[in-house]
N, C-alpha and C positions, 0 to 999 in steps of 0.2 A: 553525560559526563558525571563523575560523583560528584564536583564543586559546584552544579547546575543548581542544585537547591540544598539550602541551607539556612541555620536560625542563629542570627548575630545578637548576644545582650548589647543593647545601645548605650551609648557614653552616662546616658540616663541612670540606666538600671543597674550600671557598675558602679556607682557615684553610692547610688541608696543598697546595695547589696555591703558595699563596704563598711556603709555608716551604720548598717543594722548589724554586722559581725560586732564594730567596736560598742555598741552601743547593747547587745545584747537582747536586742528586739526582734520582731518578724518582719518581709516585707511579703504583705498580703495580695495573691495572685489572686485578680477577682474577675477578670472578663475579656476575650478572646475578639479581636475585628477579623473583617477581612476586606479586600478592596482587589479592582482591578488593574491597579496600577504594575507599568513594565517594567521598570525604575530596580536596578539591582539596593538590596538593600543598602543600609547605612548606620554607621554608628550612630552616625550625628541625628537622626529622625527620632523627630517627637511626636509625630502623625505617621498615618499610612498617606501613601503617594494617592490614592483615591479609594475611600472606607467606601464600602457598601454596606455592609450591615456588623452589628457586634451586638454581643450575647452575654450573658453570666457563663461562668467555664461550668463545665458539663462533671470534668473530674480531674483529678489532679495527684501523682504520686512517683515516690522513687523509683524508679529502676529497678527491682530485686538483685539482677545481675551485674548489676555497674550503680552504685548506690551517687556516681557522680552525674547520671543521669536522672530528668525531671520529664515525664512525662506530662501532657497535658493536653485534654480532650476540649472539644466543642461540636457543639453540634449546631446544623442550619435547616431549620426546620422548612416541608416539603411546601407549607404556604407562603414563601420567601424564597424571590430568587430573582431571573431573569438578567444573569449577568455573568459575568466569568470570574473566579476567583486565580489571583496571580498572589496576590500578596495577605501575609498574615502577623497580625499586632497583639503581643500578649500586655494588659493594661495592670496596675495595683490598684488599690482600691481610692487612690489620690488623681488615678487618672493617667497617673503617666505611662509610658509608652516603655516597657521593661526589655522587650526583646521583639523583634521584628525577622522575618523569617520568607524566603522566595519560594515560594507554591506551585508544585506542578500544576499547568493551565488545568481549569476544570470549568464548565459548562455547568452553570447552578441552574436548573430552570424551576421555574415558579408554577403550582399544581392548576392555574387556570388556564394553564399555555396548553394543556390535553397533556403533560406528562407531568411528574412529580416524587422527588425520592428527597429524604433526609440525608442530608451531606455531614457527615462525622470525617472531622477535622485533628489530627494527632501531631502537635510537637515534640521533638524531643529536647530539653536545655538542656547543654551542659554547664555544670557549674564548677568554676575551678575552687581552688582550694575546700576541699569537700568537706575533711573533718570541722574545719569549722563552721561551712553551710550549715551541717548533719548538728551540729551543737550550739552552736548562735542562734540562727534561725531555725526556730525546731519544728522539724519535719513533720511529730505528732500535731503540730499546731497550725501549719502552713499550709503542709502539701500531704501530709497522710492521714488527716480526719477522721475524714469520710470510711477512707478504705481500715483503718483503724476499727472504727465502728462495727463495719459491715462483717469483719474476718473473726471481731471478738464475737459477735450476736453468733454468727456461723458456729464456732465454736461450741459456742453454750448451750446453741441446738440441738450441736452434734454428741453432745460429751449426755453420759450416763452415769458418769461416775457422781454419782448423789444417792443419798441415803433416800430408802423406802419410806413412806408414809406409814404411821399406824395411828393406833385409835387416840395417843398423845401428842404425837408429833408429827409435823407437815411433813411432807417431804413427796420424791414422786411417787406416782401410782399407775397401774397398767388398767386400762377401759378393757369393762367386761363384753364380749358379744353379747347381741343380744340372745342368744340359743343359752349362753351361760347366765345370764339376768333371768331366765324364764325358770332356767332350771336349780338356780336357788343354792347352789350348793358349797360353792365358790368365797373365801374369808378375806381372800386377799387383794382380790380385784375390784376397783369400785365401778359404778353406772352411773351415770347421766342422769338429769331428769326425762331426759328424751328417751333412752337405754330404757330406763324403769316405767315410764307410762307404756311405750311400746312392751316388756314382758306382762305390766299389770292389763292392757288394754286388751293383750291378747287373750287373754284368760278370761275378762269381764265378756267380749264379745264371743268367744267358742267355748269355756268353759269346758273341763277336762273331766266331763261325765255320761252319761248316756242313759237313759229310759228304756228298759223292757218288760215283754213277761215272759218270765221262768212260773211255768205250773201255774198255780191262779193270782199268785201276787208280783205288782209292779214292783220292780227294782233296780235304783238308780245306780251304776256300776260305774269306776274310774278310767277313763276312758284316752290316751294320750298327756296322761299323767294326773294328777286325782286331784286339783285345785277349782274350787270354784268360790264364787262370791254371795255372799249373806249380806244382805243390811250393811253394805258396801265393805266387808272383812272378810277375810281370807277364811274359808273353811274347806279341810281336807276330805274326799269323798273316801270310806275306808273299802278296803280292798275287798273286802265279803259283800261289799255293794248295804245299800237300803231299803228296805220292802214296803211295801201297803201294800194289808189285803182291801178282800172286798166288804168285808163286815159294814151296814149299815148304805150298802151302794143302793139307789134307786135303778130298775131295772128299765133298760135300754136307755141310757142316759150319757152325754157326752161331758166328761169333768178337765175342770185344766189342772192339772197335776204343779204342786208349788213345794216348793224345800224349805225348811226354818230350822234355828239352832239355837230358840230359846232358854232352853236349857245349858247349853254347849253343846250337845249331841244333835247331830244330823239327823232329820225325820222328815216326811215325806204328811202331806197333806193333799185334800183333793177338794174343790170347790167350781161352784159355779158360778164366782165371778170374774172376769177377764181382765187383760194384763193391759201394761203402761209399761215409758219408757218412764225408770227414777231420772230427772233430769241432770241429779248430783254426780250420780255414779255411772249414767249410761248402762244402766243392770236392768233388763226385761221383768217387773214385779207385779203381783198382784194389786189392783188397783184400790187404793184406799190402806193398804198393807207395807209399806216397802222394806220391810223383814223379811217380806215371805218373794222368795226370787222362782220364778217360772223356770220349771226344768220340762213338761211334757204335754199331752191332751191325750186324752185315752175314752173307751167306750164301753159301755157294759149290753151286757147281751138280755134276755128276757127273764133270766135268772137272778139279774145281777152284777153277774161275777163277769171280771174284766176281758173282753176278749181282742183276740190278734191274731189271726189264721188265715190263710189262702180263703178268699175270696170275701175277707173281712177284716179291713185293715181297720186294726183299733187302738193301737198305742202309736205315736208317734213323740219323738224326741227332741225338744228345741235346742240342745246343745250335741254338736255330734254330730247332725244329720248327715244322713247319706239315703240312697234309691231303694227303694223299700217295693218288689213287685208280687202281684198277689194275680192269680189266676184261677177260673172258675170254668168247671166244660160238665157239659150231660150230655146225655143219647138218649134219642127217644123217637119213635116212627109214627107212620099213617095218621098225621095231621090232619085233617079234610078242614076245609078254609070256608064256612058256611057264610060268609059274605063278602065283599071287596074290603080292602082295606088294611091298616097295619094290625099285625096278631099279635100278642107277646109266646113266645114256644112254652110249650106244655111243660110244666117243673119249674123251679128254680135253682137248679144244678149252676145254670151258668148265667147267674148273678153274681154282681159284685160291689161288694159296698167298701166305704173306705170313706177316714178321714182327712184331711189337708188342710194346712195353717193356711193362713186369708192371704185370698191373693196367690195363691199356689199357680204352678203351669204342671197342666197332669197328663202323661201319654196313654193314650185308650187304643185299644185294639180289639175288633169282636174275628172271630171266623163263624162261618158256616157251611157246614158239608151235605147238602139235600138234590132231591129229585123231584121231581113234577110229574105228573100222569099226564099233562099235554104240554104243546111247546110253548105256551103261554109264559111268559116273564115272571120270573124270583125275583124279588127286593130284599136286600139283607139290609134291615135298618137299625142304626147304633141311638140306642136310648138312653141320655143320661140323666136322671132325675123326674122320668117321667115324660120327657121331651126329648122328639125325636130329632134326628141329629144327620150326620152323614150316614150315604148309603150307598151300598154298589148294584146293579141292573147287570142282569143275564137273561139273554131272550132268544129263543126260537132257538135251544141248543139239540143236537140229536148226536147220542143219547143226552135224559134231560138233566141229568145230572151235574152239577157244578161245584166249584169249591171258591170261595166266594169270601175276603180278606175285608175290612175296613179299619182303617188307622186314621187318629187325629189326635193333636194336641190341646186339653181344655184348659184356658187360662183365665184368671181373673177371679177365679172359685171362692166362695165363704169359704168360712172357718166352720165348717157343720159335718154332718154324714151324708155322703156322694153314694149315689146307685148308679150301676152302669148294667144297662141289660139290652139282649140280641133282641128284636122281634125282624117279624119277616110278614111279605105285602107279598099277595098274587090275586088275581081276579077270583069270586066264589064258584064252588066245585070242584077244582082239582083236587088230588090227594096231593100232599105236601110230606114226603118221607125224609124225617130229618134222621140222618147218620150222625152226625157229631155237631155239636154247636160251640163256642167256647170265649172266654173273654180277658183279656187282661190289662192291668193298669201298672203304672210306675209315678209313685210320690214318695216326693222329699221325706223324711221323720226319721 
């Protein structure tokens, strides 16, 4: 039936609703009961027929569509319950009992019974004579607060309409990406300190340069845009790149390649002492020096002069890096193996040397393409540094011929020059006809 439930203001709340129109004041809606009681409501009640629990009100506001309607929330939270809710008491803040209201039955259960759910409670008052509710008791002050509050903030969220910031006056501003922080270009966007450590940090830790050799001089080139750091300051790598020769290089010698900009001008230096982290700037520097910021490692050859060619990896790059492979192969025949044991192959066609920062992981691979005079077993042994390493075994092949692969990755390497070379193991006497032997590596610089 529509009349089944319904919210009466009681003789109470008519009494203080009138004396607050004449009087010009509020009356303050501060707390919501409920109870089980079956008892149709009543003017005359100053209690609930039986409270079970009450709460501070949850929310409270006009009607948008009927401004003579008052809404007003509560809520029974999921740790509170174990009862049935019939009846509901909206209270002032004096305590008295302003309107009381008949609740469709509900089952409140309490979350230790194995169920549990928040019971949100919604009256609706009507108030009569409204224009004067609406201006006596003022709704911004009573019953629209909160939602006052909450719709202005919304607003001011939402609105744009504000003037731009500039280098005088506050105002708003649009947050730069970080792609646009790195790239610098940008007058009207501002950054974060987060935004600006993230472009600056990207560049102190990859640095936007690269180490090579063009002909016989190293040169440092702009490499994913041409910023790097000095003596923790921003210095630009120019686009023609910067060179060191070899003049005054010690011959077979491994130098750590360092940048400075003592002058202002970018220059390129080469030393044999090794690198630090600056703990200021997090910039990789010469140890004892922290001007001078580590950009390479490079190697000179017997000459001197700096080298970097297949099967002699000598310059490497510590901003930039990428897979750097270098391979080395000879031919050569009629071996004879005058004892047991491991050989090194006749030549050194298919040697390979090569540097790696400390602690490097290095991919090694030998082949070898040979024949035996008997069917006695081949060993193709992979030697790095002198020490022999993995190997593959081919035995009792007919014809004796084989083609014979070994791969492995070497990690944990110094920071020095790496040889990598083929030998080969068979019993003494056979001939040993090597066709092809060959080797190759893959590191970091």
């Amino acid at each position: 039936m529509a009349d089944d439930y319904y919210t009466l203001i009681t003789s109470t709340g008519k009494a203080k609703l009138a004396a607050a129109i004449a009087a010009g004041v509020a009356v303050n809606i501060t707390q919501m009961a409920v109870g089980d009681g079956m008892a149709a409501p009543s003017e005359i009640q100053t209690t609930l027929v039986a409270e079970k629990y009450r709460q501070a009100i949850n929310g409270i506001r006009v009607l948008p569509d009927n401004p003579a309607w008052v809404e007003i929330e509560g809520v029974i939270p999921q740790t509170v319950g174990g009862w049935y809710v019939r009846e509901v008491g909206i209270f002032d803040d004096a305590g008295a009992l302003i309107a009381v209201a008949r609740y469709p039955e509900s089952f409140k259960p309490q979350l230790d019974s194995g169920t549990g759910k928040d019971l949100y409670i919604r009256l609706i008052l009507e108030v009569g004579n409204t224009s004067s509710v609406n201006l006596l008791i003022d709704p911004a002050i009573v019953l629209a607060t909160r939602k006052y509050v909450d719709d202005t903030m919304a607003d001011h969220e939402n609105s744009h309409d504000h003037p731009y910031a500039t280098t005088e006056l506050p105002g708003f501003v649009e947050l730069a990406t970080l792609s646009e922080a790195r790239e610098g270009a940008d007058d009207q966007r501002a950054v974060t300190p987060k935004g600006l450590w993230g472009a600056l940090n990207s560049v102190v830790q990859a640095g936007q340069c690269y180490l090579q050799l063009v002909g016989d001089n190293l040169v440092l080139i702009p490499k994913n845009g041409d910023l790097m750091f000095i003596g923790g300051k921003p210095v630009h790598v120019p686009g023609t790149g910067v060179q060191l020769g070899s003049a005054g290089n010690a011959v077979n010698t491994s130098y750590y390649i360092y940048a400075q900009a003592d002058d202002a001008s970018l220059q390129l230096e080469k030393s044999a002492t090794a690198y630090t982290t600056d703990p200021t700037t997090g910039i990789t520097v010469k140890i004892g020096a922290p001007s001078r910021t580590l950009v390479g490692f490079a190697r000179t050859d017997a000459n001197g002069k700096w080298i970097d060619t297949q099967g002699n990896v000598g310059v490497l790059s510590w901003y930039q890096q990428r897979p750097k492979s270098s391979a080395a192969a000879q031919t050569s025949s009629g071996t004879t193996l005058a004892s047991n044991g491991q050989h090194q192959l006749a030549g050194t066609a298919s040697r390979n040397f090569f540097l790696c920062w400390a602690g490097a992981s290095v991919d090694l691979q030998i082949a070898l393409d040979a024949s035996v005079s008997t069917t006695n077993g081949l060993i193709t042994w992979m030697h790095l540094d002198g020490v022999a390493g993995k190997n593959a075994i081919m035995t009792n092949q007919t014809p004796n011929r084989w083609q014979q692969i070994v791969s492995t990755k070497a990690t944990g390497l110094s920071e020095t020059q790496h040889l990598l070379e083929v030998y080969v193991a068979c019993q003494a006497g056979p001939v040993i006809t090597i066709y092809h032997s060959y080797s190759e590596l893959t590191v970091q610089g």
